[in-house]
N, C-alpha and C positions, 0 to 999 in steps of 0.2 A: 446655646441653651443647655447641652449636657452638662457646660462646664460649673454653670449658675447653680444648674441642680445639681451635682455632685457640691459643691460648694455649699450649699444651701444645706443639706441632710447632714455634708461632715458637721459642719460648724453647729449647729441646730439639735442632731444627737448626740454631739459633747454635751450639750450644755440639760440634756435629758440624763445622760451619764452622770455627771455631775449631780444630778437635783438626785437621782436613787443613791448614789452611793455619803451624801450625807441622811437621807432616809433611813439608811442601814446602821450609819454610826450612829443616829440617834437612837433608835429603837431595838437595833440589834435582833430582826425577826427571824422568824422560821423560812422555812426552806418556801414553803406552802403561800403564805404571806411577798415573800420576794417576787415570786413566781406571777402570781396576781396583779402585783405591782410592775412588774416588765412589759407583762401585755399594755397595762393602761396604759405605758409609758409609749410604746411603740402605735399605741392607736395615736396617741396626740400627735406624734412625729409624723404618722401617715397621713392626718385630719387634709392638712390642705391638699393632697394629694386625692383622697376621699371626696372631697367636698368637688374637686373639676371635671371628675369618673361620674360622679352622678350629676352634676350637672349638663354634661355629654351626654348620658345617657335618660334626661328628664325628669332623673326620682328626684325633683324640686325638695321633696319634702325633706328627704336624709340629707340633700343638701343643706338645705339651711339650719337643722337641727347638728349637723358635725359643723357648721359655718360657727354658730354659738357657742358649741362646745371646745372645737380647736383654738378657736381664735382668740378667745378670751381665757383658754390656756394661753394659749400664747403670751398674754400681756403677762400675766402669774410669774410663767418661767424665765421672760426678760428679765422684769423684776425680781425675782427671785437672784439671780444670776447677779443683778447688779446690786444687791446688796450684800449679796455672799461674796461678791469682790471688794466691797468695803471692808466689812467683818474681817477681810486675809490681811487685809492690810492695817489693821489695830491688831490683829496676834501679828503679826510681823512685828511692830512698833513695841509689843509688852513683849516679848523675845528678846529684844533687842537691846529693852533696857535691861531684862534679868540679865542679860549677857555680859553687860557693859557696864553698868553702873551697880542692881543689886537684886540678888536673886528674890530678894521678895517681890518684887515687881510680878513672879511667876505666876503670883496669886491670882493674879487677873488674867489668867487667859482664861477664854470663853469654853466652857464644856460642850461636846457632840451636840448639847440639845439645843443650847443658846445657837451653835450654829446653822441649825437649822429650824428652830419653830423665829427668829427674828426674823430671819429673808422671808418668811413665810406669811407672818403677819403682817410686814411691810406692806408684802407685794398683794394681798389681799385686798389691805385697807388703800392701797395709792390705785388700784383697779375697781374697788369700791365707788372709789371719787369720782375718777375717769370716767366709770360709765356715763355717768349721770352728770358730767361739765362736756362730754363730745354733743349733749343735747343743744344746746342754749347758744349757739352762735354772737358774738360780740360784731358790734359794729365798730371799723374802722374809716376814719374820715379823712378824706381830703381836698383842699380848696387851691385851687388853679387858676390863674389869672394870666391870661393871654391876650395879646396883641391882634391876633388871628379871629376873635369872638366876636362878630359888631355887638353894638351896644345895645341894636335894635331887639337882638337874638335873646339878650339878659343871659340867665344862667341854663346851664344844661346838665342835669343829675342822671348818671354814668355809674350803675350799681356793679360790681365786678363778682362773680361767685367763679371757684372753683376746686377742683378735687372732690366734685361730691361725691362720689366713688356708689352709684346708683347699683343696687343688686338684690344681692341675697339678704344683707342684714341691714342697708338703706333704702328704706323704703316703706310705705303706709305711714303711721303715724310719725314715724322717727323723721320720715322727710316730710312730714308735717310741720312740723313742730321746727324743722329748717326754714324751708319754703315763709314759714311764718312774718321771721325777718324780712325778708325782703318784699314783701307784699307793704311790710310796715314803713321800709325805706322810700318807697315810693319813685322807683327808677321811671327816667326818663328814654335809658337807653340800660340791658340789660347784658350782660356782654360774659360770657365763661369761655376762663381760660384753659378746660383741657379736662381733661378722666371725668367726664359726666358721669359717663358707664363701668361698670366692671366686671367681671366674671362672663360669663357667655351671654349676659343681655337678654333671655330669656324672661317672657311673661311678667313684664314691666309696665302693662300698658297703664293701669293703676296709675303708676306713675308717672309717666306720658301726660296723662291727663291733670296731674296736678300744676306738671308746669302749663300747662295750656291754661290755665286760668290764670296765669300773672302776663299780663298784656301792656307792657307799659307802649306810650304812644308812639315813640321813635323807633321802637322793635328790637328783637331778642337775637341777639349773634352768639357765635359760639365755633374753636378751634378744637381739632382734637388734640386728645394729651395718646401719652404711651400707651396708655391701659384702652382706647378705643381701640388700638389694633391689637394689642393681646384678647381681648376680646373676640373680636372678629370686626373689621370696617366694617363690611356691608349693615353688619342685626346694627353697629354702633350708630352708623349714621341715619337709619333708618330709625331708631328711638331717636336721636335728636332732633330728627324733621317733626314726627312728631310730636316733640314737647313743644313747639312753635319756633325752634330757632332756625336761625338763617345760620348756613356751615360757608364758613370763610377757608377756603383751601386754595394757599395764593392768588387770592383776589382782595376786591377793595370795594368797600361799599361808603357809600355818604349818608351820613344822617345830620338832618335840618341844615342842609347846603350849606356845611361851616365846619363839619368834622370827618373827617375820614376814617376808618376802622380798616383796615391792612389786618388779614388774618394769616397765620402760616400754620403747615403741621409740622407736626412733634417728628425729631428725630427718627424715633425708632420707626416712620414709615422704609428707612433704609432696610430694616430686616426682610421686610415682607412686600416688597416689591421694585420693579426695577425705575421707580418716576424718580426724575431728577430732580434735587430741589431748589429752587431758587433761591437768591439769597434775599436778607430781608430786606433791605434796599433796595433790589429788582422790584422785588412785590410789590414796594411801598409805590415805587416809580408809577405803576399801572394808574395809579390815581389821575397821573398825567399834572404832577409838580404844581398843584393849582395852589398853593400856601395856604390850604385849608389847614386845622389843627390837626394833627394825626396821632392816631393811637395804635399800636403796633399789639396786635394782641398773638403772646406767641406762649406755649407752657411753660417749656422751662427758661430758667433763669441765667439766660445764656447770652452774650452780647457779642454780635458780628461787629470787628474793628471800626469798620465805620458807618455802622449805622443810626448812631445816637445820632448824626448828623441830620438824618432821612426822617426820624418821627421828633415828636413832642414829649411823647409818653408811651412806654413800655407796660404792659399787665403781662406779670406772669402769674404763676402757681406752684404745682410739684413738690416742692419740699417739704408740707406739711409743718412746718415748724419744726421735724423731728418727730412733732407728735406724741410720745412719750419721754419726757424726760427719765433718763440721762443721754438717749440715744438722740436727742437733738445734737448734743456735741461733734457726733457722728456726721450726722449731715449736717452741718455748718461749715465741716474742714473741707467736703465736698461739693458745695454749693457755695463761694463765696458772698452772693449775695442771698439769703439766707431768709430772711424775710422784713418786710415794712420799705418805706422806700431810700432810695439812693440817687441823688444829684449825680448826672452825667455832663459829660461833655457837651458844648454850645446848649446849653440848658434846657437838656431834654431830662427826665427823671426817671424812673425805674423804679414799679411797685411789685411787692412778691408777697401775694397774697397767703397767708399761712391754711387756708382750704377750708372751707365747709362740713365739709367728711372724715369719714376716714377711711384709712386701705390698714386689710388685714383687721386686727382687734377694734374693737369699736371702741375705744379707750381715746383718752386725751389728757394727758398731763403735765403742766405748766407748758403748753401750747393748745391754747385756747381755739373751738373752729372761729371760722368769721369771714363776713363781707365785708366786702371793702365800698365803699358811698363817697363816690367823687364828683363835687360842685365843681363845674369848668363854665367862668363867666369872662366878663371881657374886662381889661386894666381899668 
């Protein structure tokens, strides 16, 4: 964890470095000015750091007021940052030509100002967007046709939500306005794959209560992801009991005697305690091999060598899409399955849901939130 947060602060006050010291070339301020500017620059660096101190220690309220303010810097100075790395690499390119070919080419390099009020505006108006596209969840669909379904059964709608990243800044109307969807999908069986919760989980019951009002008839399951134990297990699991879900932690539950749900936790239970974890095959096993359809609901987007064998269908989560583009590209190279689904081995299939929420800024761009709405009927 030291190493994440030194990691975290180097990489993170470059890029605070970086944004003042084109601030400087642009405007060329006073001493007075710069000085004012540093501080701000070091509140945002601290923000999330800020926002866990009072969270620990209850000021709810400074929390969620530096939750708005850091975090949505935050998106600003990603973006910012990725388009000031565009910008380096067009004066690279008109350099290159004055270099090479003709110096009038020189003409066009960008002055102090263009290099800094362009990343600025960018990154304004693409967090502009963002706010207001993390609202409106898209639905995702998919229809399933198995051997395993009798025919008596007909079809079974299987709505998948995950990464709602429940806290500081999801929550009251914003996870209204979530929740919305899936009331309108109309699940049969409701099923989250992981980070319901985030932050320390505190005075959520609000929330708590909104899911308790979406009651589909086959019932509400749900796995933890990473951020239920950055969190704290205990406050995590205790909001999810009560939002009405049933917690799958290597067990196996049946819904409408035809489908099995095999649930696992999230890796990072390895940090924070010494349980050993089965693997997903074991788990699945517990069902006791009855050929029911099985659904492996596990967070991230991880496949045990031989487990495609053992389910049907995989739901995961986790990777958000990336969440903001361009840093999707980031986690695409580290997630190979990335998101939407993937054909596995003995025709088991693999969905990765790109999240409902979001972690960190409440931003979303060109990675839309969404549920996912799975029809599983019989051949």
């Amino acid at each position: 964890m030291r190493l994440f947060l030194l990691t975290f602060f180097l990489i993170y006050g470059g890029f605070h470095f970086h944004f003042f010291l084109r601030f400087r070339a642009a405007f060329a301020p006073g001493a007075a000015v710069q000085a004012v500017l540093v501080v701000l620059l070091l509140l945002g660096l601290m923000a999330p750091i800020i926002v866990r101190v009072s969270e620990r220690y209850d000021l709810e309220a400074l929390a969620r007021l530096m939750s708005w303010i850091g975090y949505l810097w935050m998106a600003v100075l990603l973006l910012f940052i990725a388009s000031s790395v565009l910008l380096e690499i067009y004066r690279l390119l008109v350099r290159a030509t004055g270099m090479l070919i003709s110096a009038e080419a020189l003409r066009f390099l960008p002055s102090a100002g263009i290099l800094f009020f362009i990343p600025v505006a960018a990154a304004l108006a693409i967090v502009g967007y963002g706010f207001f596209a993390a609202l409106e969840p898209r639905v995702e669909r998919l229809e399933i046709r198995s051997a395993k379904i009798p025919k008596e059964t007909g079809r079974i709608r299987v709505v998948q939500i995950s990464d709602v990243h429940v806290g500081l800044l999801v929550r009251g109307e914003r996870l209204a306005l979530m929740l919305r969807k899936v009331r309108e999908a109309a699940p049969d069986v409701l099923v989250c794959t992981g980070d319901l919760v985030d932050g320390q989980g505190d005075n959520l019951a609000e929330a708590a209560a909104q899911f308790r009002e979406i009651n589909p008839p086959l019932g509400k399951f749900a796995v933890t992801g990473n951020h239920e134990f950055y969190a704290g297990i205990d406050q995590s699991l205790d909001f999810i009991a009560k939002s009405g879900f049933i917690i799958l932690r290597g067990e196996v539950a049946t819904v409408a005697g035809v489908i099995d749900l095999a649930g696992v936790d999230d890796p990072a239970i390895r940090l924070f305690s010494l349980y050993r974890k089965l693997s997903d095959r074991g788990v699945i096993s517990r069902g006791g091999g009855s050929g029911r359809f099985t659904i492996l609901l596990k967070h991230q987007p991880l496949l045990e060598e031989d487990a495609p064998g053992a389910f049907d269908l995989q739901l995961s989560g986790h990777t958000h899409k990336g969440q903001i583009f361009p840093f999707s590209l980031v986690t695409r190279l580290v997630f190979p399955y990335h998101s939407g689904s993937f054909p596995l081995a003995n025709g088991a299939l693999l969905h990765v849901s790109g999240g409902m929420g979001t972690w960190g800024p409440p931003v979303r761009f060109l990675s839309p939130p969404e549920i996912t709405v799975i029809d599983i009927g019989p051949e």
